[in-house]
N, C-alpha and C positions, 0 to 999 in steps of 0.2 A: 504494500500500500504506500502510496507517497506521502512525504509528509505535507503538515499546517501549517507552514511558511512563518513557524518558528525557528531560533537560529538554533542549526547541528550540533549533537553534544560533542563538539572538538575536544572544547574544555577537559571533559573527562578523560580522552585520549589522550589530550597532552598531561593532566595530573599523571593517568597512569603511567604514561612513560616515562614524564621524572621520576616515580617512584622507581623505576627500573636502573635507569640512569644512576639515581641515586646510592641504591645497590651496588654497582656495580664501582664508583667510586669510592665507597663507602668500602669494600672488603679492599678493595688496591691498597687504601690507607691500614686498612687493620693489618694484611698480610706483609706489609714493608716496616710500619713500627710497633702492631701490638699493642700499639696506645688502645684503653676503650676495654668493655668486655664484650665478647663474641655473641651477647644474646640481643644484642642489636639488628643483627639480622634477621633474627626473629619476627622483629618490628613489622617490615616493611611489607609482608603478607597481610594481615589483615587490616593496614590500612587501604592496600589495592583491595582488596576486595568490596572495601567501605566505597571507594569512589565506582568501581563498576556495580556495585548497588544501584548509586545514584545512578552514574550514565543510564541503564535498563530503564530507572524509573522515569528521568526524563524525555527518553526516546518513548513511551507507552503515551505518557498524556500528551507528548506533543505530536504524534502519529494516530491516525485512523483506522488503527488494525482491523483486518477479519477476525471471528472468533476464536479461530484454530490459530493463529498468528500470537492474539490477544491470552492464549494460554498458557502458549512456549514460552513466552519471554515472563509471562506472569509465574510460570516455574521457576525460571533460571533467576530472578530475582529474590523469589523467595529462597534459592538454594545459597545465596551468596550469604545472607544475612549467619546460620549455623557456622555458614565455611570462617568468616570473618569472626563470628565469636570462639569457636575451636581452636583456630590459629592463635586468636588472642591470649585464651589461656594456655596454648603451650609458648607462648613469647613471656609471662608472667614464670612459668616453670623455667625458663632459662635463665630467666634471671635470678632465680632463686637458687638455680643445681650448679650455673656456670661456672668454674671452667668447665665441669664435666657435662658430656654430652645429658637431655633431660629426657629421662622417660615422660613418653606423652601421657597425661593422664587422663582417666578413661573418660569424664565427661568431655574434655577435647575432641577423643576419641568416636564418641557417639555424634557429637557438635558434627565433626568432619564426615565423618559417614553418612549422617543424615540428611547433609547437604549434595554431597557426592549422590547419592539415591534420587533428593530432590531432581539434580540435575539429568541424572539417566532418565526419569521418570517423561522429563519436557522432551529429551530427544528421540524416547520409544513413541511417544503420540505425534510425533509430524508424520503427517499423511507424507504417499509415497506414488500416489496416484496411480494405482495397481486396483482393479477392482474384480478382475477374473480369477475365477478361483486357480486354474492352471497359472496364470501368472503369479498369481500371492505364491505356490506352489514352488514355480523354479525362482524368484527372486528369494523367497527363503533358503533356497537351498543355496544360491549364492552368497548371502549372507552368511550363513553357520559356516561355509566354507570361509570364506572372507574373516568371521572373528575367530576361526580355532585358528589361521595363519595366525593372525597378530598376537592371540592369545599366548601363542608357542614362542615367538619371537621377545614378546616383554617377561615372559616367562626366562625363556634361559637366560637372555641378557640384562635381568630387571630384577624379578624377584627372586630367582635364585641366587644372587649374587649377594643380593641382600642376604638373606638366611645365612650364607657360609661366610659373610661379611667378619673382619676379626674382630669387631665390637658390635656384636650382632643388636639389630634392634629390636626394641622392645614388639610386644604383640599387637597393641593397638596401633602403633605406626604403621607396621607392616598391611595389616590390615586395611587400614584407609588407603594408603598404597595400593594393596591390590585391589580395592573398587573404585580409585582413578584408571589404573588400567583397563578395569573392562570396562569403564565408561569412554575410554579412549578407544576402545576394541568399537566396542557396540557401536559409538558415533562416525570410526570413521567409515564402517561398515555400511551405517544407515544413508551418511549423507551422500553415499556414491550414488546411491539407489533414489535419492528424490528428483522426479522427472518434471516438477512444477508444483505451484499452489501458494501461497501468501508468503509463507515461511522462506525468505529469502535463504538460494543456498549456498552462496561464499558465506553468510551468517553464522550459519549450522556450521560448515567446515572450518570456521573460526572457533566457534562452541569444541568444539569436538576433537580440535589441535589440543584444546590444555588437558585432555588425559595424557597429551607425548611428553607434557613436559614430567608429567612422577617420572620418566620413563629414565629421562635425563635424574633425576633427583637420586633414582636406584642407584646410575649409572656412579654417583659422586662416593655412594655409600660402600661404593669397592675402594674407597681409598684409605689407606691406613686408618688406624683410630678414629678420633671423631670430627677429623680437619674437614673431612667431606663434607659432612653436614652442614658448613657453615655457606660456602659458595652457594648449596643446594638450596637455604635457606633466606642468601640474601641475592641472590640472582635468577636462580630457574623460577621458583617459586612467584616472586612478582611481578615474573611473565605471565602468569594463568589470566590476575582482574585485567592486564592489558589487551587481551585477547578476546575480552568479554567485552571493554570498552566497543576496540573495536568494530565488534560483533552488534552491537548497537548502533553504531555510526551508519555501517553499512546496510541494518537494517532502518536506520532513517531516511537514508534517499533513495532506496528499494521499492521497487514497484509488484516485489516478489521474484519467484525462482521463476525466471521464462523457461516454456514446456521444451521437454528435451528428451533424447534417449538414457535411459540408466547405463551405467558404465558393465562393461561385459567383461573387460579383462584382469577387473579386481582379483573372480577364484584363480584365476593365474599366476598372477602375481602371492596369492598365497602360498601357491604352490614353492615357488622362489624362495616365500619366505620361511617356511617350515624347514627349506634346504637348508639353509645359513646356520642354525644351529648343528644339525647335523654334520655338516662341513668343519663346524669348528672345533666337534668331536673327532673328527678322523687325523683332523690336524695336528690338536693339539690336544688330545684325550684327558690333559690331569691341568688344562690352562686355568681353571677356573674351581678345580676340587671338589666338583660335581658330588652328592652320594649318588647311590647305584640308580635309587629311587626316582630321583629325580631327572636321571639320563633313561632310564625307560620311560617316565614320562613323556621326554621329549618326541622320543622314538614313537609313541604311542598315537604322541599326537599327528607328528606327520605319516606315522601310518594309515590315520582317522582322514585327515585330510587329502591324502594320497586316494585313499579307496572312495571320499566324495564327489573328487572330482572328475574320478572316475565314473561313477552315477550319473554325474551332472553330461559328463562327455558321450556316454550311453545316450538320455534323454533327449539332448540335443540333436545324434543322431536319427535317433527315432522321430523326431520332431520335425527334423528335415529330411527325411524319407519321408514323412506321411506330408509335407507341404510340397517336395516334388511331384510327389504321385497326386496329390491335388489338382497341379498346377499341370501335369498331364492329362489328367481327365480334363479339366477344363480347357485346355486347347484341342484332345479330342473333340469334347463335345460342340466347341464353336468352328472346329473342323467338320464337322456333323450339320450342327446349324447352317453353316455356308452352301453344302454339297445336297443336302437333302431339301425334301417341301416338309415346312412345318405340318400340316396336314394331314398327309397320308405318311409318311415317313419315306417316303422312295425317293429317289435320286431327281433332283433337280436339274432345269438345262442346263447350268456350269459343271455341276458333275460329267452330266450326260454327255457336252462336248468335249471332256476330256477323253473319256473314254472309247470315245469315236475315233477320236485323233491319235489316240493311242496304238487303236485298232486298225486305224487306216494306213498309221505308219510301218504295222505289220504286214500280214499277208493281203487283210481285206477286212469289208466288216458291211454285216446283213442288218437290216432295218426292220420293224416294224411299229408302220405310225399310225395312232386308233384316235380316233374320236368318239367321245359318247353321244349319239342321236337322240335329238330332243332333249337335253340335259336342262334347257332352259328353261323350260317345260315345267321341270322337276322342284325350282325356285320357286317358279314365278306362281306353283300351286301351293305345294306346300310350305317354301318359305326357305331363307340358306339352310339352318340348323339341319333340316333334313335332306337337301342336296350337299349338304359335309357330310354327314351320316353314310350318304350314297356313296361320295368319293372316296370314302376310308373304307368300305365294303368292295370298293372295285378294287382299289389297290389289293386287298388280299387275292381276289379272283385274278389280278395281274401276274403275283406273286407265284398264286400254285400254277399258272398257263408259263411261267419263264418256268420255272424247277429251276435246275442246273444247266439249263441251256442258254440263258440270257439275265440281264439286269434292265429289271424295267425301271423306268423315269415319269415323273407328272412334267410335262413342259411349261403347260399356261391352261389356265380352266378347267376344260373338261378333254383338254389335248394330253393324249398320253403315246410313250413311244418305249418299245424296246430293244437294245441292243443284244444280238442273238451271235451266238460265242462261233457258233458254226455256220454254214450258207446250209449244209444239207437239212439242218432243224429247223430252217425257218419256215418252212408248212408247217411242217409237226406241232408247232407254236401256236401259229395260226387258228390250225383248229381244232389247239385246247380252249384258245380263248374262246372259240365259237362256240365250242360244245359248252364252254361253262357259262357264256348268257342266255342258254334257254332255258335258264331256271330265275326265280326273283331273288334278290341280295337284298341285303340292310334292312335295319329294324322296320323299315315298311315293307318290307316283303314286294320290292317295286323290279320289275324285268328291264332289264337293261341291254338297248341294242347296241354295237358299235360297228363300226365301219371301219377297215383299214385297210391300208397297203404293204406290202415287202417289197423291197427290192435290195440290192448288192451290190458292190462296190470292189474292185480287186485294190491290193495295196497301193499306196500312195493317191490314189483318186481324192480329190475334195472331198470335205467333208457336207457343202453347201449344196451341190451337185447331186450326192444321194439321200440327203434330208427333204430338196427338190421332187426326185424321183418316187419316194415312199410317198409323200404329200400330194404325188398326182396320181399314185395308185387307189391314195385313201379315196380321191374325187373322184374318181373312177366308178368304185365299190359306191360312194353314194349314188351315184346315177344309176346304178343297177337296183338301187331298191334298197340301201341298206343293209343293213343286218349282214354284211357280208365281208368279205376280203378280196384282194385281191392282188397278185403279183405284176410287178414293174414291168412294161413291153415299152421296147421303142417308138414314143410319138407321142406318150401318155403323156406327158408333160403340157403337148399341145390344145391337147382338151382342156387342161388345170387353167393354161393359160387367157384362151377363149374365154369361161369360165369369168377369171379376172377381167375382160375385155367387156364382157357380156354385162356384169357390173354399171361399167362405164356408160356405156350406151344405152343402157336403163335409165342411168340419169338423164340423159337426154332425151331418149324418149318420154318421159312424163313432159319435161320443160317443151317438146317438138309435137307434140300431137299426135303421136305416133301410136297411141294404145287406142284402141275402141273395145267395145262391150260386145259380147254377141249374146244371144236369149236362147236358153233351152226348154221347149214347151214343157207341163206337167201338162197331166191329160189326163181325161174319166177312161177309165176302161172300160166301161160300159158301151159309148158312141164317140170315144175318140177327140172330144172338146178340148179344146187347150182353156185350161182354169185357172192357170201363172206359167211363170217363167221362172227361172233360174240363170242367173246372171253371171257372166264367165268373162275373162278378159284377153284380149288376143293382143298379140305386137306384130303391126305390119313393120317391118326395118327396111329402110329405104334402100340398102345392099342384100341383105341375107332374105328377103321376102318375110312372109310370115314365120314367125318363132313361136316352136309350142309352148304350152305354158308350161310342159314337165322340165324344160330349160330354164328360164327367167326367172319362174317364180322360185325356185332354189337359191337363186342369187340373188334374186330381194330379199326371200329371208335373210339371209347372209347379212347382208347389206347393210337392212335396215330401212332398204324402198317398198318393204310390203307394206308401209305404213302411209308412204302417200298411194302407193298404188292401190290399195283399199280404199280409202280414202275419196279417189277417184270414181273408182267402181260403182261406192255407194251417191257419190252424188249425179252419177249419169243415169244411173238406174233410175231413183227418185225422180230425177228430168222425163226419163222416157216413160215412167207412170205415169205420169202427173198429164203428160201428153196422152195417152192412151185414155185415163181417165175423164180428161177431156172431150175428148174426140167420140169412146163407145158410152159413156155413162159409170157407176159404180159394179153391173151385174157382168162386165163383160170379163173380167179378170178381175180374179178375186185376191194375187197374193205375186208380190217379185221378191226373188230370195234372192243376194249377194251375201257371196262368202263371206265371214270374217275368218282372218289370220289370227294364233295366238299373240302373236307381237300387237296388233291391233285391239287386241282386248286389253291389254297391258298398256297400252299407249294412254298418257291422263288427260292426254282431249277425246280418246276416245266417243265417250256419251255425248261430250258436245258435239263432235262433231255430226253424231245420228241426229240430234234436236234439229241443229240448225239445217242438216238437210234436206228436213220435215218439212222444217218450216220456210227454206226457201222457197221451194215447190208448191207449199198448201198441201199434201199430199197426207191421206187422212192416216195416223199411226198405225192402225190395223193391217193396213195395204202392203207394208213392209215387213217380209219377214227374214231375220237374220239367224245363216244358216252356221251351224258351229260344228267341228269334228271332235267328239266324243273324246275327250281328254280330262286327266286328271287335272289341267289346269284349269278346268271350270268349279274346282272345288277351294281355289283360291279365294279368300275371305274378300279382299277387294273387287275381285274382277265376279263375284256374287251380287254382291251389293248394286255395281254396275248396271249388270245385267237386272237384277230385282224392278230396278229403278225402271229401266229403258220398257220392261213389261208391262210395269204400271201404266205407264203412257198409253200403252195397247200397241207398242211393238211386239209379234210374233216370234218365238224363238224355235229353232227345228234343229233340232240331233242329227247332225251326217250321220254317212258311215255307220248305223247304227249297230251294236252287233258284233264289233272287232275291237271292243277296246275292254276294258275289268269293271268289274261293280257296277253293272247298266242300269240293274233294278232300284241299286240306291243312289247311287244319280237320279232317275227319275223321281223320286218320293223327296231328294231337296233340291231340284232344280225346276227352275219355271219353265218349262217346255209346252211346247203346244201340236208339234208335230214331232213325227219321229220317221227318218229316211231309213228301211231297210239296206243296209249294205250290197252291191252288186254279186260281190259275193256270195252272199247264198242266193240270188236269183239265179245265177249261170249253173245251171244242171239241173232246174226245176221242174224244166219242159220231159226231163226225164225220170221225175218221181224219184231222184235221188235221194238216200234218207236222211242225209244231213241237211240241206239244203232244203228238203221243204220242211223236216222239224224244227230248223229256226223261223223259217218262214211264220211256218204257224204260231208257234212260239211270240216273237214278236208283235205280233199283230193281236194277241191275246193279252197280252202283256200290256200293249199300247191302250187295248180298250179296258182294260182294266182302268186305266190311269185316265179316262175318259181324252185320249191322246189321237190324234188324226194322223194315220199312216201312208207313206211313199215309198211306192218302189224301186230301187235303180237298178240302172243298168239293163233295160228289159231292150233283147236285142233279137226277138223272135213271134209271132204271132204264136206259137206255143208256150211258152214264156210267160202272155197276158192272160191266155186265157184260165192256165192255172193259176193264176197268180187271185187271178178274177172268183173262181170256185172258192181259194180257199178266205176269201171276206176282203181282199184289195180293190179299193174303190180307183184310187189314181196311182200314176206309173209314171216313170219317166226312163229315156232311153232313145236308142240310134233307131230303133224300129217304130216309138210313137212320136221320134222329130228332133233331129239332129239342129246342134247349136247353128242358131242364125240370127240377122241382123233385125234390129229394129223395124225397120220399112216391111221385113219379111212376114213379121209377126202381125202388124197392122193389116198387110191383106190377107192373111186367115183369118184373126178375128173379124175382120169387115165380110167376108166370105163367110163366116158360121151366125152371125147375127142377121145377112140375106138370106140364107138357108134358113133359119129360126124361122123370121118375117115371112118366107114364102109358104112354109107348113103352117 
């Protein structure tokens, strides 16, 4: 803490160093004439300790301390006060015993020990800023090592000198003696170890210097008789309050210990120091007339600290193996991170391009790139969480179709691709994956079709070139229908690219005028009426002629043009109603169905755009019905509500494709439908009493009228066809046999043709 811009206790630094000074002239004079008697020296101890009383005391009130700060020094000051009357009465005992040296007597004895205690007491509670318990763990352990070194060292060259001393000292000296040493053990132990905190720490290592000076005092006590005693007395000693000053001084312009590392190579240095005595025994085995006792202590001890820091060297090992191996896994693991999809856990495109380039730098290296069909589908029904559900269920069906022949990878979405070890497995690969999506995967038990391509590459080939390749196989395999694969042939690229071209031209055609609509009748089975239309969109291309839709509209999905070209559709239709209904009245056509795309249902102008088509037109809601392909994305919460909405109005909703997609029954019990289109599919073999084929039939149409639901035939491409169609309760049909897609103009002179027939019956 800083101080209160009171002035520093210099003062007390300078008193105590003249006391020092003083000392120190003081025995020159004793030692040269002997004037005086020798318990003068005595003196100058407890008046230093009187003056770094004070200094403590005035550094407290004129400093701000923390309470931890506020404690240490409030010890150290109360320890001076015993130290200072101890001393005093053995300076009264010198002069009483002088010349001969004084036995300390025992209340001195107590005085000084209690003070010395006080003092050890302030430097065991400064915090050390260790708060784990592993670390409390090995810093203690470096400590215990750290005070048996010093312990050993003030030991052989301190207190045992004293003991075999030839005017041995009395037992309470000794004694206080030896609890300056381990106060000088303990402190300088402790203060290695303080990393920060109020307790400024040149302070503490000021504090915790004067247990060195007994150390010095022992050292005087090897000298003949009791001459020693007297330097010991009026020199080392009135260095201890000067060190206390100070110790004050430095904790008055302190801001505290700034945070640091604790010191590592103190057990080391003990190690050193546990030598020395040892070394001095080999030396000089009888220098100091050791008993035996007290030379196997020594030995003991640095056997004790030998086998410590052994422990400690163990631990450390152990510590730095488990932080290496840490520090491995976690560069695996962000080795892992980088190379894989968080996701699925499979190999990512950085992986995956390695590996390729790996491969391609060898012999060669086989491809297989899959896409999942209709994946979007899968969201935009049931939401991401379960198209992630989906993706971590493919990746395993990935997993067991690679085995040991390949490494498969997620590239980007629902783009997956695997590198195949060998050219001859890449069928075999193929069609495992195939075999294993004709079953459902993931917690929704949902079937999942893909598409892809294989193709080869001999070594050294690009690696762009056959990523190329596989990618125009996959487009390939879609144009066939899906759900299939297909291997790389020369030219395939060219379709891929067309494809990408076809795109383009898309866009211009909307912006060019280039799309028209054409009309495909519905019709009474009964007399063949045309009763609506169904609304289809053609591309005249001013190069390629007409482009069927099973081209285009792939690439508008793709794209993202199925959203104007819907768009379109629905607002020419609208136009070409509203003209019909103009022109014949409300009874002449009763209903124009234009597709919607899923993109189109998903789209959030979608519903506006129905309204306002409505209502450009006038075209009365009813009139429009919007035909939709039986997809699990009608059971998307949003694009429900949509749809909800759009019915309310008294727009019509009709089921494609009825028939080929899962859960039709409960689709219809929470979907608003009004019509339901039989799939072409089971019509085609009907005319032959097929059993499959007309027990959907019948089926359906039973089902429809259950749900008091109005049903459509497609695909009726035979007068055999209708008439059963007709027996088993199909009122209307649609198909190449009751009136193939045609234009606008076309449609108006049949109805104007069937309303003169009407008129003329």
């Amino acid at each position: 803490m800083g101080g209160s811009g009171t002035p520093p206790p210099w003062r007390y630094v300078t008193a105590s160093g003249l006391l020092v000074v003083l000392g120190v002239l003081w025995y020159a004079w004793w030692i040269v004439t002997g004037i005086g008697p020798a318990a003068v020296g005595y003196t100058l101890m407890p008046a230093g300790l009187v003056t770094a009383a004070a200094a403590l005391r005035s550094m407290r009130r004129s400093v701000g301390l923390a309470p931890v700060a506020e404690r240490f020094w409030g010890w150290l000051e109360a320890a001076c006060y015993p130290l200072a009357a101890g001393y005093a009465l053995l300076a009264v005992a010198a002069f009483r015993e002088s010349p001969q040296l004084p036995a300390m007597p025992p209340v001195s004895a107590v005085l000084v020990g209690g003070g010395v205690l006080a003092a050890m007491w302030a430097v065991a509670r400064v915090p050390v800023g260790v708060n784990s318990r592993a670390d409390r763990g090995r810093q203690g352990l470096d400590r215990l090592i750290a005070f048996l070194g010093c312990v050993t060292v003030l030991w052989h060259f301190g207190i045992a000198p004293m003991l075999d001393a030839p005017q041995p000292w009395s037992g309470p000296a000794v004694a206080t003696l030896m609890l300056s040493f381990g106060f000088a053990a303990g402190a300088i132990t402790k203060v290695s170890y303080i990393t920060g905190g109020p307790v400024d720490r040149a302070a503490v290592r000021l504090i915790g210097s004067t247990g060195l000076v007994a150390a010095a005092v022992a050292v005087f006590a090897a000298v003949p008789a009791f001459d020693g005693v007297i330097p010991a007395q009026a020199i080392c000693l009135p260095v201890m309050p000067l060190l206390v000053a100070l110790a004050a001084r430095r904790q008055h312009g302190s801001a505290g210990a700034r945070p640091r590392r604790g010191n590592v190579w103190l057990p080391y240095l003990a190690v050193l120091a546990v030598d020395l005595p040892l070394i001095e025994l080999v030396v000089s085995p009888v220098a100091w007339d050791l008993r035996e006792g007290e030379t196997r202590l020594v030995v003991a001890l640095a056997v004790v600290v030998t086998g410590l820091v052994t422990v400690r060297q163990y631990l450390s090992f152990r510590e730095n193996s488990l932080l290496l191996a840490e520090k491995r896994a976690s560069e695996a693991r962000l080795r892992h991170e980088a190379t894989h999809d968080p996701l699925t856990g499979l190999a990512n495109r950085v992986l995956f391009r390695e590996l390729l380039d790996e491969a391609l730098a060898g012999p060669g290296a086989t491809v297989l790139m899959i896409d999942m069909d209709d994946f979007k589908s899968v969201n935009d029904s049931l939401g991401h969480d379960a198209g992630d559900q989906l993706l971590i269920a493919f990746a395993e069906v990935l997993r067991s179709a690679s085995g040991t022949d390949g490494t498969p990878a997620r590239l980007a979405g629902d783009e997956f691709a695997i590198l195949i070890d060998r050219p001859a497995r890449g069928g075999d690969v193929a069609e495992r994956l195939k075999q294993a999506t004709t079953v459902p995967i993931g917690p929704h038990r949902l079937l999942v079709h893909v598409s892809a391509g294989l193709a080869t590459a001999p070594g050294g080939a690009a690696a762009t070139l056959l990523l190329r390749d596989a990618d125009a196989a996959m487009y390939v395999a879609k144009q066939r229908g899906k759900a299939n694969w297909v291997r790389y042939e020369s030219g395939m690229e060219q379709s891929a690219q067309a494809h990408v071209q076809l795109g383009g031209d898309l866009r211009e055609a909307l912006a060019g005028g280039q799309l028209r609509v054409v009309y495909q009748p519905v019709v009474r089975l009964d007399d063949r009426r045309i009763v609506g239309v169904e609304a289809l969109v053609r591309w005249e291309h001013p190069v390629q002629g007409t482009i069927s839709p099973a081209e285009f509209i792939p690439a508008a999905e793709q794209t993202g043009l199925i959203v104007p070209v819907g768009r379109f559709v629905l607002r020419e239709t609208c136009r070409q109603a509203a003209a019909w209904l103009a022109e014949f009245g409300p009874d002449a056509l009763t209903r124009v169905a234009p597709n919607v795309s899923l993109r189109q249902l998903h789209d959030p102008d979608f519903e506006v755009d129905v309204r306002a088509a409505l209502e450009d037109h006038a075209l009365p809601a009813d009139l429009l019905v919007l035909e939709l392909t039986e997809s699990a994305s009608l059971r998307s919460p949003r694009v429900s509500r949509v749809l909800h909405r759009l019915h309310g109005t008294g727009v019509r909703l009709a089921l494609d494709d009825f028939g080929t997609g899962e859960s039709s029954l409960s689709l219809l019990r929470t979907f608003p439908a009004d019509i339901v289109k039989l799939d072409e599919s089971f019509v085609d073999g009907i005319e032959r009493d097929e059993p499959g084929s007309t027990a959907v039939a019948r089926a359906v149409f039973q089902l429809a009228g259950a749900f008091g639901l109005e049903t459509i035939a497609e695909g009726v491409e035979n007068e055999e066809q209708a008439e059963r169609l007709l027996r088993l309760g199909y009122t209307l049909g649609q198909g190449h046999h009751l009136g193939r897609p045609m234009t606008g103009d076309e449609i108006t002179t049949i109805v104007a043709a069937q309303r003169a027939g009407a008129a003329a019956a």
